[in-house]
PALUM-500272 format. One line per field, with one value per residue (C-alpha): residue number from 1; residue in three letters; z negated, y, x. Coordinates in steps of 0.25 Angstrom, whole numbers, plus 2048, in hexadecimal, padded with zeros to 3 digits. Last residue first. Layout:
N
seq <- NUM, ... $
type <- ALA, ... $
Z <- Z, ... $
Y <- Y, ... $
X <- X, ... $
END
This chain:
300
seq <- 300, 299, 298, 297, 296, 295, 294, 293, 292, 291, 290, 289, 288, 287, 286, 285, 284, 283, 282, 281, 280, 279, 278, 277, 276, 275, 274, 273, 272, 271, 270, 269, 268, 267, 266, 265, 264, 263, 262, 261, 260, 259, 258, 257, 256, 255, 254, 253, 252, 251, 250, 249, 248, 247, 246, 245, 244, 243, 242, 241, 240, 239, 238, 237, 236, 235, 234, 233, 232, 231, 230, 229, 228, 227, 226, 225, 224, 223, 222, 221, 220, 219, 218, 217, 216, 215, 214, 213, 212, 211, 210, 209, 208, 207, 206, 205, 204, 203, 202, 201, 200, 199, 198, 197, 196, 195, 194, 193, 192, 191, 190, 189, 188, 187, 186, 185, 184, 183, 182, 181, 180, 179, 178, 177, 176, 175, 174, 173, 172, 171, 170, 169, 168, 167, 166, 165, 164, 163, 162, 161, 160, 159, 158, 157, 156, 155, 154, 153, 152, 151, 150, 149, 148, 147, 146, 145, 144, 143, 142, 141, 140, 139, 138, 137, 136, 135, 134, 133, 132, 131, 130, 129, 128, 127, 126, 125, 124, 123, 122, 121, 120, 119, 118, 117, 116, 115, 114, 113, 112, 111, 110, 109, 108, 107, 106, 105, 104, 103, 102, 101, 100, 99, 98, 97, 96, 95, 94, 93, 92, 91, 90, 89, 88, 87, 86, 85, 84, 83, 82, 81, 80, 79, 78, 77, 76, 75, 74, 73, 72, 71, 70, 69, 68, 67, 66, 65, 64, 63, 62, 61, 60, 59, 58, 57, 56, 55, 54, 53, 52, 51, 50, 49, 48, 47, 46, 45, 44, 43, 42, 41, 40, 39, 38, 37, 36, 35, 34, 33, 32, 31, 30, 29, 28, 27, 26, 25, 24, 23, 22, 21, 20, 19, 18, 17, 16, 15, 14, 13, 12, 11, 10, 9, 8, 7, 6, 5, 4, 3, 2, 1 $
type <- UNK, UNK, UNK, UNK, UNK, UNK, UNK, UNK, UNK, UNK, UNK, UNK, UNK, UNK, UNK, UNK, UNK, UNK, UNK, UNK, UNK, UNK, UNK, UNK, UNK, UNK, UNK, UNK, UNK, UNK, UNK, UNK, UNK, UNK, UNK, UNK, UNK, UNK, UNK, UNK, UNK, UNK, UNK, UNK, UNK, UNK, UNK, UNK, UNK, UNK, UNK, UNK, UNK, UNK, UNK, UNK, UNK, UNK, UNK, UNK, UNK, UNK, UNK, UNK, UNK, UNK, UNK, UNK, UNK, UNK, UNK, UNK, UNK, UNK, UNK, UNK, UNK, UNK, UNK, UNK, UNK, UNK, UNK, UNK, UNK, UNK, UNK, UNK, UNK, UNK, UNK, UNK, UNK, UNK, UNK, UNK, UNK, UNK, UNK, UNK, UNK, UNK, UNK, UNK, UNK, UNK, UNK, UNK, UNK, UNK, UNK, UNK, UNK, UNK, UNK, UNK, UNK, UNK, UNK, UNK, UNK, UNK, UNK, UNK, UNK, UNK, UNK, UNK, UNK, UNK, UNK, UNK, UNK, UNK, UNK, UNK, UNK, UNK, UNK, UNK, UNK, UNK, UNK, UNK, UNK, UNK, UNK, UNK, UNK, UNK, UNK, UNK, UNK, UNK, UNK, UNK, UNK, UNK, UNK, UNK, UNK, UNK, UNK, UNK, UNK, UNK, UNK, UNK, UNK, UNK, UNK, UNK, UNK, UNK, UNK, UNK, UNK, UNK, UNK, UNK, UNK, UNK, UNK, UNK, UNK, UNK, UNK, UNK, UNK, UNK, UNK, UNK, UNK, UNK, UNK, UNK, UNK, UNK, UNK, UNK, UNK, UNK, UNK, UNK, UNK, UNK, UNK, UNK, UNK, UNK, UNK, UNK, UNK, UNK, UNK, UNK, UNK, UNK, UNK, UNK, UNK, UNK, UNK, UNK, UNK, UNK, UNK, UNK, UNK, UNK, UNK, UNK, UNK, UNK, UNK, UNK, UNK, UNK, UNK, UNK, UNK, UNK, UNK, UNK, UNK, UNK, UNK, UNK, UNK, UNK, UNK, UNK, UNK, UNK, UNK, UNK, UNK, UNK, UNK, UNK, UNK, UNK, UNK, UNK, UNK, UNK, UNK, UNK, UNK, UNK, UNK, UNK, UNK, UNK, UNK, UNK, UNK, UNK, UNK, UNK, UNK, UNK, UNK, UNK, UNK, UNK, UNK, UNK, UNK, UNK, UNK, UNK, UNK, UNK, UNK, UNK, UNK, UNK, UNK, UNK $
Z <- 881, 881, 88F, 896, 89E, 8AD, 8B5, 8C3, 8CE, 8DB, 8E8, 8E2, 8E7, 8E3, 8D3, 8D7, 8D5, 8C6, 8BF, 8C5, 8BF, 8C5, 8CB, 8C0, 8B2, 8B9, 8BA, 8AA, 8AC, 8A8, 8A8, 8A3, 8A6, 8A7, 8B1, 8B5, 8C4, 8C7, 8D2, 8D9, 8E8, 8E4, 8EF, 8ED, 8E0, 8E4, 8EE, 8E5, 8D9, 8E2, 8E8, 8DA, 8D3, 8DD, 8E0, 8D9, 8D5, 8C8, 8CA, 8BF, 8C3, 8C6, 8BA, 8B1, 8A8, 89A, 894, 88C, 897, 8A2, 899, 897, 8A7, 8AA, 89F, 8A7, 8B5, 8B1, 8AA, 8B6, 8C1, 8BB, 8BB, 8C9, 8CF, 8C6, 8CC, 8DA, 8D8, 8D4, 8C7, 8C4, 8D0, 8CA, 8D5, 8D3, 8C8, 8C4, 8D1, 8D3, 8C6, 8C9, 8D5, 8D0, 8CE, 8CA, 8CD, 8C1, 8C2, 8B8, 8BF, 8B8, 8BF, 8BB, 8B1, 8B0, 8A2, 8A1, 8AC, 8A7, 898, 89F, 8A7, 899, 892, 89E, 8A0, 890, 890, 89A, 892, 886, 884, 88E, 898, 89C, 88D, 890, 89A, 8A5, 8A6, 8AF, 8B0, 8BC, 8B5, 8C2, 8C2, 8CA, 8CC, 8C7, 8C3, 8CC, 8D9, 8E4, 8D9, 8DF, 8DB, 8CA, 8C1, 8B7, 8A8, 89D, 891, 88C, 89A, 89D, 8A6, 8B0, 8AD, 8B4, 8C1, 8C1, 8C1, 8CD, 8C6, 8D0, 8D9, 8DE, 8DD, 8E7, 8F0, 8ED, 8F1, 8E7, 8E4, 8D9, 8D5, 8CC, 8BE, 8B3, 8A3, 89A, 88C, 88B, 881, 884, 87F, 885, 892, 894, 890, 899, 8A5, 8A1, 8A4, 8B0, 8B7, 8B2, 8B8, 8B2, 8B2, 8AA, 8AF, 8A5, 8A4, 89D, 8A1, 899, 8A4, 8A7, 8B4, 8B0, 8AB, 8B7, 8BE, 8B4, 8B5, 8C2, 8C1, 8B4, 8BD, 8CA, 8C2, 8B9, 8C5, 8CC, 8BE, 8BE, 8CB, 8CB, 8BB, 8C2, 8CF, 8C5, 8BE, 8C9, 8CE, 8C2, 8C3, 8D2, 8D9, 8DC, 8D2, 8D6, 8E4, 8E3, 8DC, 8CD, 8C6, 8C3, 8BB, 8B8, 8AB, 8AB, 89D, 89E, 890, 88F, 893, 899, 8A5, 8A8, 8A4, 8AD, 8B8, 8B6, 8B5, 8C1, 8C9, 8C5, 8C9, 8D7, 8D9, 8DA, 8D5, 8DC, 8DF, 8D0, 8CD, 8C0, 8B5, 8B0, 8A1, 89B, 88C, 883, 88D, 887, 883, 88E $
Y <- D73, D75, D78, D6E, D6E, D6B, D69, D6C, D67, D6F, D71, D76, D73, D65, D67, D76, D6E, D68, D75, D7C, D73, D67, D66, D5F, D64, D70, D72, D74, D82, D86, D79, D79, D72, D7B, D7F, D7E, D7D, D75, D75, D85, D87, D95, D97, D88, D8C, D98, D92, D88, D91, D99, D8F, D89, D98, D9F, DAB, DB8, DB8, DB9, DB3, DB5, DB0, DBD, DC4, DBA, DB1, DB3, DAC, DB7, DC0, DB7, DB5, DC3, DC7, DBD, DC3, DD1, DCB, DC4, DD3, DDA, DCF, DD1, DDF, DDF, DD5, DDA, DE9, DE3, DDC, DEA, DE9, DEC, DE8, DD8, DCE, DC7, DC8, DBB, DB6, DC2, DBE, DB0, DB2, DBA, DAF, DB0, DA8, DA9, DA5, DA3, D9E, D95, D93, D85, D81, D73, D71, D81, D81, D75, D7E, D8A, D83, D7D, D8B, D92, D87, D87, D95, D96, D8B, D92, D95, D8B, D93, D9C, DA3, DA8, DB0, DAD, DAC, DA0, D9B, D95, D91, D8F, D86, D88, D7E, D71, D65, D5A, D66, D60, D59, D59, D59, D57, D57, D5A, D58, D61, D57, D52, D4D, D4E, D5A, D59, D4A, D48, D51, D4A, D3C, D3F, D40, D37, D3B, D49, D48, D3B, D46, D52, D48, D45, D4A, D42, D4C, D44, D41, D49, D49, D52, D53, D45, D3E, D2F, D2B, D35, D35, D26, D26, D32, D2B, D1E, D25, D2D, D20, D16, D08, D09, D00, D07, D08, D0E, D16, D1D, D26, D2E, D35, D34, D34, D24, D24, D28, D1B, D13, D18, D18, D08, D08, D0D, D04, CF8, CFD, D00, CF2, CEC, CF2, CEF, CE0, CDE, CE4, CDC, CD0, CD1, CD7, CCA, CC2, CCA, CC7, CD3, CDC, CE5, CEA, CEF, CFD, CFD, CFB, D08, D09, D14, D18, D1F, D27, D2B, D37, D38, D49, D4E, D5A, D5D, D4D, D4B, D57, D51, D42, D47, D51, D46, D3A, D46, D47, D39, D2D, D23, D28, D1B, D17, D25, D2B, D31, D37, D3A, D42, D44, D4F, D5A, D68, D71, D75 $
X <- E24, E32, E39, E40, E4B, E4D, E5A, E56, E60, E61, E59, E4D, E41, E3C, E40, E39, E2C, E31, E37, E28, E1F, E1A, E0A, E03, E0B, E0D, DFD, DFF, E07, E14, E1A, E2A, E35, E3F, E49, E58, E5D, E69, E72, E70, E73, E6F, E67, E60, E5E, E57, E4E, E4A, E48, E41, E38, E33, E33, E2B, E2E, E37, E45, E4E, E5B, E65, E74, E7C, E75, E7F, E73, E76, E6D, E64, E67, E62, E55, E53, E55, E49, E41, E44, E41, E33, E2F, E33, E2D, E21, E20, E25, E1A, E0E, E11, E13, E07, DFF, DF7, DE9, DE2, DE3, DDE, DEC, DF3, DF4, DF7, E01, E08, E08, E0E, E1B, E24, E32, E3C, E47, E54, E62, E6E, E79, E86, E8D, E97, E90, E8E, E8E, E82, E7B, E7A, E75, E6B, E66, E65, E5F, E54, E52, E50, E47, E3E, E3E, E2E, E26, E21, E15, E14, E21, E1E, E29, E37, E39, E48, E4E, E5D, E65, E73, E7E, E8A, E84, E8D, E8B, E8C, E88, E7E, E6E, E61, E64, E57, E5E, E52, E52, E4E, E41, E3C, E2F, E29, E36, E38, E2B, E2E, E3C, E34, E29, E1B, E13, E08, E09, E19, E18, E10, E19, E27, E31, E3F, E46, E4E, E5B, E5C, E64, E5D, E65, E67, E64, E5B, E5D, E50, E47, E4F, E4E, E3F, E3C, E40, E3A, E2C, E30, E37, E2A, E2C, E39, E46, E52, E61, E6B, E7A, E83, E8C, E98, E9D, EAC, EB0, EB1, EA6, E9F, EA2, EA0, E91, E8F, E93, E89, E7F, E81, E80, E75, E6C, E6F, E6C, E5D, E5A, E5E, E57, E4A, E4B, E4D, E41, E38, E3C, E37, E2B, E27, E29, E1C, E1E, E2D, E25, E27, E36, E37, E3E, E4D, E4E, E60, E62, E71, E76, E80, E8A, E8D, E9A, E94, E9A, E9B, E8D, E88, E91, E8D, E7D, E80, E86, E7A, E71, E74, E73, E7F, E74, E67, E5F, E5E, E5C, E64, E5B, E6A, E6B, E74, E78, E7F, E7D, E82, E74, E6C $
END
């Protein structure tokens, strides 16, 4: 990730002093970069049912309570000297108006807080991080907590697979943008894989020709040595590369949690077309992990 020019916070009208309004301010602050802070004010469930003069006025009330309490926020920060600016937008449509405000602000980086929702409201509705995660154009933070504002250890999970099962350049651009937060922040940076030797059993499986202890070590060679190549390439210290085998969503949860690590980097990339309908891997471990995720984008 390249020096942040411009931040933009998705605040919460409901979460002002959030985790991720801190990491905005301290990424802003280590950064010098101007933060812009867009608050959604949505109608509540029963805004329909008032007369129209009177959805008028509650409109105007909730919209002006907002700005009050941003632009008060806002003063505040200047004077610790963060360039802020602020605005409150009415939405019947949160994902929609979203993207609009990042497409026409083009920030280098879009901050917002885990909205954690429940698997039957996720079997219904697209929750917003899950959306943001498959369109916005920019890497995304999706921040869970700041005891530490600016993040002490920062975990790069990389997947160094067959090319032809993932976009080209993605792992790159995962170790590239982790690289840059951990020189914004002066933080330790920590490269893992979590290999999965599954599909090579399943694929292997009814096959006489080849033993699975065989399969298992061969694969795990040939995943091992491109794993070693990247490291090299980026200069990961041998102290900070973690290559280990299971599933990735529940290692790289459990390995976070280990590590008491702050951010974990990962692309945004769908191997499969059944993602599309069931999440990818970056948007199920969003509910495992403990720690923030800051998400980047591969090219199509």
């Amino acid at each position: 990730m390249s020096p942040m020019q411009r931040l933009l916070l998705i605040a919460h009208p409901d979460q002002r002093h959030s985790p991720a309004l801190q990491r905005a301010v301290a990424l802003a602050l280590a950064s010098d970069a101007p933060l812009h802070v867009v608050a959604f004010v949505e109608p509540f469930a029963t805004f329909g049912l008032l007369d129209r003069k009177v959805q008028e006025q509650t409109r105007e009330s909730l919209l002006l309570e907002q700005r009050q309490w941003w632009e008060e926020e806002a003063k505040t920060l200047r004077g610790r000297g963060v360039k802020i600016t602020t605005s409150v937008v009415w939405t019947t449509d949160r994902h929609r108006e979203t993207i609009r405000q990042i497409l026409e602000m083009q920030p280098d980086l879009v901050v917002k807080d885990i909205q954690r929702e429940p698997a039957l409201k996720r079997a219904f509705v697209t929750p917003l991080d899950w959306y943001l995660l498959r369109e916005c154009p920019v890497p995304i933070h999706l921040v869970a907590d700041a005891r530490h504002p600016l993040p002490h250890k920062i975990v790069a999970a990389v997947d160094p697979m067959d090319p032809d099962t993932q976009i080209s350049g993605v792992n790159e651009k995962i170790i590239s943008a982790a690289t840059g937060l951990a020189l914004q922040s002066n933080a330790e940076l920590h490269l893992l894989y979590i290999y999965d030797c599954l599909p090579a059993y399943m694929a292997n499986s009814g096959e006489g020709g080849v033993s699975w202890s065989d399969l298992a070590e061969e694969l795990r060679i040939a995943l091992h040595q491109s794993f070693v190549s990247l490291a090299d390439r980026f200069g990961v210290p041998q102290e900070r590369r973690h290559f280990l085998m299971g599933s990735p969503i529940r290692g790289i949860a459990d390995f976070v949690t280990e590590q008491a690590a702050d951010v974990v980097v990962m692309g945004r990339v769908h191997h499969k077309a059944i993602d599309k309908l069931i999440g990818s891997t970056t948007e199920h471990t969003l509910y495992q992990v403990p720690s923030s995720i800051l998400a980047v984008r591969a090219d199509k």
